[in-house]
N, C-alpha and C positions, 0 to 999 in steps of 0.2 A: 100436276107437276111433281115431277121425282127428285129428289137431290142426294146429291152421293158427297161424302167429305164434307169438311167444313174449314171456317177462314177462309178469308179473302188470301190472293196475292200479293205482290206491291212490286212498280220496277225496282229489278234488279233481285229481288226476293227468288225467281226462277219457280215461283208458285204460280200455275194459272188457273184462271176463273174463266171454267167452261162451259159453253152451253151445247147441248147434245138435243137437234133435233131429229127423233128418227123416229117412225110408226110402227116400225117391227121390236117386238118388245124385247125379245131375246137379244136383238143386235144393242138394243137401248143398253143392257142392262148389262151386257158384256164386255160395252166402249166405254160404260162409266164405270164398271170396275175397275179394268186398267187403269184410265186415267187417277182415279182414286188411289190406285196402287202406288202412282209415281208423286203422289203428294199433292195432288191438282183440287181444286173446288168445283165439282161437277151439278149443276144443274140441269136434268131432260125433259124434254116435252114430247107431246106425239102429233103435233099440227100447227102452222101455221099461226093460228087467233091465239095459242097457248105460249108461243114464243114472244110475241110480240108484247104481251100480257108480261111474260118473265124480262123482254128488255125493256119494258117500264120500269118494272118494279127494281130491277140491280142492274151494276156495270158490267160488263165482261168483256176477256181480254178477247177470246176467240168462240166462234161460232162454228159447229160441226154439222153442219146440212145436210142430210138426203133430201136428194131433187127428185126420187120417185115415189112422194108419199102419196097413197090414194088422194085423199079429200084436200092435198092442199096444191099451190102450184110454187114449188121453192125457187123459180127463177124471180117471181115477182117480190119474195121475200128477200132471196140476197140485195135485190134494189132498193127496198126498205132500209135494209141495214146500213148499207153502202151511202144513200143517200141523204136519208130522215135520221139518223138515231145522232145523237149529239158527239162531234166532233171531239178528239179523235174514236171514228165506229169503232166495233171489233174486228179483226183479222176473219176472214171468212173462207173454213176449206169446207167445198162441196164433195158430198160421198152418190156415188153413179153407179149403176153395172156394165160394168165393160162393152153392153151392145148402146150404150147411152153416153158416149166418151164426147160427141160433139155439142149435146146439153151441157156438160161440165164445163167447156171452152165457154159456152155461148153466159154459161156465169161466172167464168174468171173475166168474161169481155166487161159484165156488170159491176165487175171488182173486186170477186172471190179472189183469194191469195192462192191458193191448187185445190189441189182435185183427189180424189180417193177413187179409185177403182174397185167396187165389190168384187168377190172378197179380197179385201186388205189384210196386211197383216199389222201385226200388232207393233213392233219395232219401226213399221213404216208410217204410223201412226204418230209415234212418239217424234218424232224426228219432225215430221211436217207441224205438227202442234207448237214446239218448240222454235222454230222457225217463222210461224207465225205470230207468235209470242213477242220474238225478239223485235220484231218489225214494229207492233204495236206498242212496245214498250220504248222505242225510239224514239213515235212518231206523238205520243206520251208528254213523253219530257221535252223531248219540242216545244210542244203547247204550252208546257211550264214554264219551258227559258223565255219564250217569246213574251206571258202574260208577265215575266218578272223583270225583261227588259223593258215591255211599255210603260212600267210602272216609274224603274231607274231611271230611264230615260225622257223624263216628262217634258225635259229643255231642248234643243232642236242640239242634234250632233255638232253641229259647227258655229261658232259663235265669232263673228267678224263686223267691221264696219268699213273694211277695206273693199275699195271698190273692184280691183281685179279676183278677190276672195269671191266676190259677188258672182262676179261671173264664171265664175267654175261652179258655184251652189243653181247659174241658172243653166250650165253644161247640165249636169246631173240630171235635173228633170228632165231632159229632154233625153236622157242613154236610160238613165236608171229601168226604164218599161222594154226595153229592146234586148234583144239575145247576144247582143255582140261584145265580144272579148272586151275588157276594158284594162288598161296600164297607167300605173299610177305610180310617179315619179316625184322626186324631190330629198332630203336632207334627211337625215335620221329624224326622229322629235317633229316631224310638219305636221302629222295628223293623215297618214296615210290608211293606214288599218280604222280609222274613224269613217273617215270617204267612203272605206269599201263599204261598211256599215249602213253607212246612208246611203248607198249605191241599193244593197240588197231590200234594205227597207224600204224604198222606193219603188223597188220593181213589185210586181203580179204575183214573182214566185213561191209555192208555197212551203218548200224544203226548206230547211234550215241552214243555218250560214256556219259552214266549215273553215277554218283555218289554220295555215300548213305556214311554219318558220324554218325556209330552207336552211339559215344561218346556222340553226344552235344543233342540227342534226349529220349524224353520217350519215355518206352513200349510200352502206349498206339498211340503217334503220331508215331511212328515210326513203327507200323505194319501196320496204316493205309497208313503211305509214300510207303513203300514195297511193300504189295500188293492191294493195290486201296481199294475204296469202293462203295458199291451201294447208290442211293440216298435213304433216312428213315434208312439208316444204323445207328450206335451210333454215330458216329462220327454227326450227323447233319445237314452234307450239301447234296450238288447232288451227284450226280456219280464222278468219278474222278478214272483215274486209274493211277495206282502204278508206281514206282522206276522199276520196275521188267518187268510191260508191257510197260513202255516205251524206255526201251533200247531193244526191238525186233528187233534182226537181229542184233546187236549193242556188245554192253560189258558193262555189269553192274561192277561195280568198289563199294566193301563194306570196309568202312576205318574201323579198329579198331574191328573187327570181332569179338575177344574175349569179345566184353560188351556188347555181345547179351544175353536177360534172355533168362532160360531154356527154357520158352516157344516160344520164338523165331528163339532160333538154332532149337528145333524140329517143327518145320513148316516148317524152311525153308528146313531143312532136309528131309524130305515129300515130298516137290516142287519140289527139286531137282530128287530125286527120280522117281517119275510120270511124270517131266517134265511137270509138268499143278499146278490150285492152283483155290482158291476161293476169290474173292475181297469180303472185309468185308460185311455182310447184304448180298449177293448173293448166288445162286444155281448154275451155269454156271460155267465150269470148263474153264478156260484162262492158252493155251497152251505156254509153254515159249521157247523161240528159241533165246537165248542170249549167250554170254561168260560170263562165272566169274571169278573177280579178286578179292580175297581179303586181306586185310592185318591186319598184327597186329605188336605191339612193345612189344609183352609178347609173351613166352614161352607158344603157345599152349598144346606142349605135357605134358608140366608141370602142365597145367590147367584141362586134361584128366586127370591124374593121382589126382590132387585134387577133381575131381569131378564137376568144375565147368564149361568142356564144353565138350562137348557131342564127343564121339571118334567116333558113325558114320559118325557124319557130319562132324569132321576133316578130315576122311578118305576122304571124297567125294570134299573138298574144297584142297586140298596138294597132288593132282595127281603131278604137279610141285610146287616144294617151289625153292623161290628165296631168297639169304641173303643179305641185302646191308652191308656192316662196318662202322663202325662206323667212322667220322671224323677223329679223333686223332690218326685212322688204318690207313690213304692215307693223311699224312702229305704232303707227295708230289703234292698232289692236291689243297691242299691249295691257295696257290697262281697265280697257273691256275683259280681257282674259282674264286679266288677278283677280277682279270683281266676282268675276262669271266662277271663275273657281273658289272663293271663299265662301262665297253661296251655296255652293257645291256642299263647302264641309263645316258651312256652322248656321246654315237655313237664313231661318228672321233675326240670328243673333249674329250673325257676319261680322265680325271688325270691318272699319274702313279703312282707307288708304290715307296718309296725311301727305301733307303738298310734296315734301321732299320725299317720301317714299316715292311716289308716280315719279318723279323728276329723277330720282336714281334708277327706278323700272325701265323708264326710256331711255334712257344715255348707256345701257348695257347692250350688248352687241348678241349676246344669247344663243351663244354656237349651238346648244343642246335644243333651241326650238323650244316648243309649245310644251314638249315635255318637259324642257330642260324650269320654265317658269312655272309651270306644274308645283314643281319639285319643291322651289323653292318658297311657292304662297303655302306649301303644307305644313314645311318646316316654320314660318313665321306663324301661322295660325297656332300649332303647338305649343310653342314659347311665348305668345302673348294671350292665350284663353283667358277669358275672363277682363281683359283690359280696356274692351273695345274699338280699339285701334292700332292700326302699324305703322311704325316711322321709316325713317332710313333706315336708322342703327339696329332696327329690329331684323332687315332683311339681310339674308346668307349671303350680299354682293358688299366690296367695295367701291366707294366712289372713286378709287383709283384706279378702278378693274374695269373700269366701261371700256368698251371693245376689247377686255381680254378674257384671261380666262373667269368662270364661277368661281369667285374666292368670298371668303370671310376675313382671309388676312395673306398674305404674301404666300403663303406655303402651301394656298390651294387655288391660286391664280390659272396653274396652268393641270389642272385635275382633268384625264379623260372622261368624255362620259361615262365609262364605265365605272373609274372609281369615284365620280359624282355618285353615282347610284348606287355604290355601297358604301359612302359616306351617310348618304342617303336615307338610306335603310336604316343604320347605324345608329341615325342620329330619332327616328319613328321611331323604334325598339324602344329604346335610351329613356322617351317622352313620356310612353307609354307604359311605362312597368314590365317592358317584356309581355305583356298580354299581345299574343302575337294575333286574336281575332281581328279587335281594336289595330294593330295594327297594321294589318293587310286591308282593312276596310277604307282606312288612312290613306294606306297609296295606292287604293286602286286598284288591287289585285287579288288572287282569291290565298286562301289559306296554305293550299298546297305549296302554289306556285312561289309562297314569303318560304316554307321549308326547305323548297328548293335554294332557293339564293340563301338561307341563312347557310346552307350545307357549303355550298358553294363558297360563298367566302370565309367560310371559318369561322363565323361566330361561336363565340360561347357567350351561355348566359353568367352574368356576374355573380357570384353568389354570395349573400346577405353575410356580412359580418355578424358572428355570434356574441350577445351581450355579455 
């Protein structure tokens, strides 16, 4: 075994860990140079028994094969790789001489990622390595997000004891395994991006679950999100591809589906259609092999009949439509949910509920939904840590506020959702010290996404009076 360079990579690092199976010593020690040159971790071997032996003994990102070594047979070995080596394999390009171009297919059929033509050049080299790099280093962190959602996620996505809640969680099982579109409908705050979640978790597929918020984006950035673009495309950067090709094999999840413009529903309507599409600035048709879920909190057929969304592509996204109700429908879940989410944020040491707390929980009318009660056991769990319990007085509603708006006192009676949730925020920040970790873990969201909203509405941090 030869090894050229040293260190490992790591995603996103753009360092790869290579393994070079080739019997011709000169081509061995030529391909690991380069690679070596552009900053990669090259390990070669010259057979078969020698490779297999090296993918024991370490991981690698990608595999570089010759399928013509004398003593070995490299088809049989790309199916090793592809099949036996521990998920997720290495990226596998086979190297051929051009009079052996249909052995190379007959190993991408096995799951090589391309192919090399001897003699290659060295920049065509680079490019395919890199390419399979990124693939593996996607499929990567997949693996990561999915073992750190099964972990997050130990409690079942939906928690209800409402009987028509029931039957939409026994809908599910029976679409979740099926290919067909699914539309998911209901109130802001019902728990629709939760469904899709358990939609995709349900199903067979092994992609990862993409999601696309038509609301918070433009036309223009959001056609390039969707379906990618070439490098010198208008957009101005490199190549980059889409929402669309990146959930492959996967489930694309579209929030708020009805604030797509005209020209977006009929693209995507097209896509759907052909099942292929064109990344912006391209020629190349990119075949889509995904699930769709999409949702909306508006009365699609209402929007067809006004004209403002397109009734073929309704037809093709509402093969299944799904309804969630509204909060103030599964009053009986209410207090399963405050439960279910306190548990959430203080384990075996949970405060409980006292009589009039529940009793004010359910005489609120909860325009904000599942999120909007969310919101509110977060903010009482922070102001009563350590007490073991929560009253009325402790919760952000009043008893004069049932059926209206989220208030603490007259002045936030009729608060939109949106400035709920940067009261919201506001008031996490506040609890918290400003340690803004703690408090994105708090509500639920990731770090980034708390910089964004603190940008968003103007926060500033308060800063310490000097003694």
């Amino acid at each position: 075994m030869r090894e050229a360079g040293g260190g490992g990579g790591g995603p996103g690092s753009g360092r790869v860990t290579a393994l070079v199976v080739e019997d011709e010593e000169n081509l061995s020690q030529s391909l690991s140079a380069f690679l070596r040159g552009r900053g990669h971790h090259v390990v070669s071997v010259a057979d078969s028994r020698s490779a297999l032996q090296a993918l024991r003994d370490e991981s690698f990102d990608v595999v570089l094969l010759d399928l013509g070594m004398r003593d070995s047979d490299g088809l049989e070995l790309v199916r090793h790789i592809r099949a036996d080596v521990d998920p997720p394999p290495p990226e596998v390009i086979v190297m051929t001489g051009s009079a052996s171009v249909e052995t190379a297919i007959t190993g991408m059929k096995l799951g090589a990622y391309d192919y090399l033509s001897k003699p290659y050049r060295m920049a065509e080299v680079d490019v395919v390595v890199r390419r399979a790099y990124e693939k593996f280093r996607l499929a990567k962190e997949n693996k990561s997000l999915q073992a750190r959602l099964s972990r997050i996620d130990a409690t079942p996505e939906v928690v209800t004891q409402y009987a028509p809640m029931h039957a939409v969680l026994s809908l599910l099982g029976r679409i979740a395994p099926t290919e067909s579109p699914v539309l998911i409908t209901g109130e802001s705050g019902t728990g629709k991006r939760l469904l899709a979640r358990a939609i995709h978790r349900l199903s067979a597929r092994s992609g990862p679950m993409v999601e696309a918020d038509v609301a918070v984006l433009t036309e223009a950035v959001l056609e390039g999100e969707l379906f990618g673009h070439e490098r010198g495309s208008r957009t101005g950067g490199g190549r980059k591809a889409g929402l669309i090709e990146l959930a492959s094999n996967g489930t694309l999840l579209i929030e708020e589906v009805g604030a797509l413009s005209q020209k977006l529903q009929a693209k995507l309507s097209r896509a759907l259609e052909s099942r292929s599409f064109v990344r912006l600035g391209g020629t190349q048709k990119v075949e889509i092999g995904l699930r769709l879920i999409t949702s909306s909190n508006h009365d699609l057929q209402e929007a067809v009949a006004a004209g403002q969304f397109r009734e073929e592509l309704l037809t093709r996204l509402n093969v299944v439509t799904v309804s969630l109700p509204p909060l103030r429908d599964r009053m009986s879940d209410v207090p399963v949910l405050a439960r279910h989410f306190l548990g959430q944020l203080g384990g075996a040491a949970a405060p409980s509920l006292t009589a009039d707390a529940i009793a004010l929980l359910e005489s609120y009318d909860w325009p904000g939904n599942v999120r909007e009660l969310r919101a509110v056991m977060e903010r009482s769990f922070l102001l009563t840590r350590g007490r073991g319990e929560i009253r009325a007085q402790d919760l952000p509603l009043s008893a004069t506020g049932a059926s209206g708006g989220p208030s603490r006192s007259a002045a936030r009676e009729r608060l939109t959702l949106v400035e709920l949730e940067r009261q919201h925020i506001w008031d996490v920040l506040t609890a918290t010290g400003w340690h803004q970790g703690e408090a994105a873990r708090v509500l639920g969201i990731s770090e980034k996404t708390l910089y964004r909203k603190i940008r968003e509405f103007g926060f500033e941090r308060p800063r310490r009076s000097r003694a």
